[in-house]
C-alpha positions as CSV (number, residue, x, y, z in Angstrom):
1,X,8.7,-61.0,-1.2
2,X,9.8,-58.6,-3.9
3,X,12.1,-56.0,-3.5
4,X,12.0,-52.1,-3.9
5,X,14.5,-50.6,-6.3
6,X,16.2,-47.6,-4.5
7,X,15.0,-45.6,-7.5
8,X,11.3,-46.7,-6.9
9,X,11.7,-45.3,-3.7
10,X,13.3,-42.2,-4.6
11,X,10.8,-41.4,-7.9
12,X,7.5,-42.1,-5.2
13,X,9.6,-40.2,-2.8
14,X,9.8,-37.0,-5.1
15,X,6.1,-37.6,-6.3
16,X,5.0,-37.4,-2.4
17,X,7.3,-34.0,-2.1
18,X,6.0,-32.8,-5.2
19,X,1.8,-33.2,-3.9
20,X,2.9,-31.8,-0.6
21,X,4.1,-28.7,-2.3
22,X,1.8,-28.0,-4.8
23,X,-0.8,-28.2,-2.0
24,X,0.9,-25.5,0.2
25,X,0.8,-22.9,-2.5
26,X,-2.7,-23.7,-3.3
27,X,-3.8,-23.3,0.3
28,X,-1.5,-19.8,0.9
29,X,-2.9,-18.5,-2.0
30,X,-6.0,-18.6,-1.1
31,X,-5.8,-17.6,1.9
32,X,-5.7,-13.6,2.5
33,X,-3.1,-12.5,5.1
34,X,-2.4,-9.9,7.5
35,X,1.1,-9.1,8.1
36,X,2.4,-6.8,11.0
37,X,6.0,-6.2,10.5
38,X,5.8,-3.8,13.6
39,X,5.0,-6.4,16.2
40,X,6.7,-9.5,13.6
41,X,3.8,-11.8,13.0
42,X,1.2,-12.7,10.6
43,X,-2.3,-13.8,10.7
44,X,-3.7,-16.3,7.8
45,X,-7.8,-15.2,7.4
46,X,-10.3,-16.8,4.6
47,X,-10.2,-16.0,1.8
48,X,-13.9,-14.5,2.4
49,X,-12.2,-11.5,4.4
50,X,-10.6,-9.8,1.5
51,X,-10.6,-6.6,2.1
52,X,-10.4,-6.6,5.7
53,X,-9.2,-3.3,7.7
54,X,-7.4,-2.5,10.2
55,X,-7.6,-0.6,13.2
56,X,-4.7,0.2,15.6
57,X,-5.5,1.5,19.0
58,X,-4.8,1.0,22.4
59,X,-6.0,-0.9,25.5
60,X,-6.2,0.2,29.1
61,X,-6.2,-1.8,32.3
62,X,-7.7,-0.7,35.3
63,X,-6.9,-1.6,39.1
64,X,-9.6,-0.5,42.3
65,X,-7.6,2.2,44.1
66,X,-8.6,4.3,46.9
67,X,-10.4,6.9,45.2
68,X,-12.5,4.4,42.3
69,X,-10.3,2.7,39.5
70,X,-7.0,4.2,38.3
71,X,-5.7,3.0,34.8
72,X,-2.7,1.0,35.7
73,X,-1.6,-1.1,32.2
74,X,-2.1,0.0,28.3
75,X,-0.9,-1.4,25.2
76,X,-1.3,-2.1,21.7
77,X,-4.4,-3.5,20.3
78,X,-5.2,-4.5,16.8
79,X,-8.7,-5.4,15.5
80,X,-8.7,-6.8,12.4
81,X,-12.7,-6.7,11.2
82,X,-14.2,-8.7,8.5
83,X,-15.0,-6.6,5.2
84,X,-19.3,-6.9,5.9
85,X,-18.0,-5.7,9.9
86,X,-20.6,-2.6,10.5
């Protein structure tokens, strides 16, 4: 059985690393992102929505109370629509 050189190793070791990088930036950049530094998260979208918007509103929760429903939650919502969106 033949042996593996430890520099063998390390040389297809750095050649793996290398493809595994090269394919992360190619993916991110094509992707298009929306960030949301407010609420701390980000959302990776085609690259087919460029130009997306943005609309920040709120939501409202409603419980059955004695006199019909009676808004009893609300909070943030964000729709993120897709550039064609009409």
């Amino acid at each position: 059985m033949r042996t593996v050189s430890k520099r063998a190793l390390l040389s297809a070791l750095c050649v793996v690393v290398i493809a595994a990088v090269v394919l992360v930036v190619i993916v991110t950049f094509d992707k298009t992102q929306y960030r949301n530094a407010q609420y701390g998260f980000y959302v990776s979208l085609p690259s087919t929505w460029k130009g997306y918007s943005v609309i920040d509103q709120t939501w409202t929760g409603y419980t059955n109370g004695p006199n019909g429903q009676v808004a009893s939650e609300h909070g943030p919502e964000i729709l993120i629509r897709h550039p064609a969106w009409t």
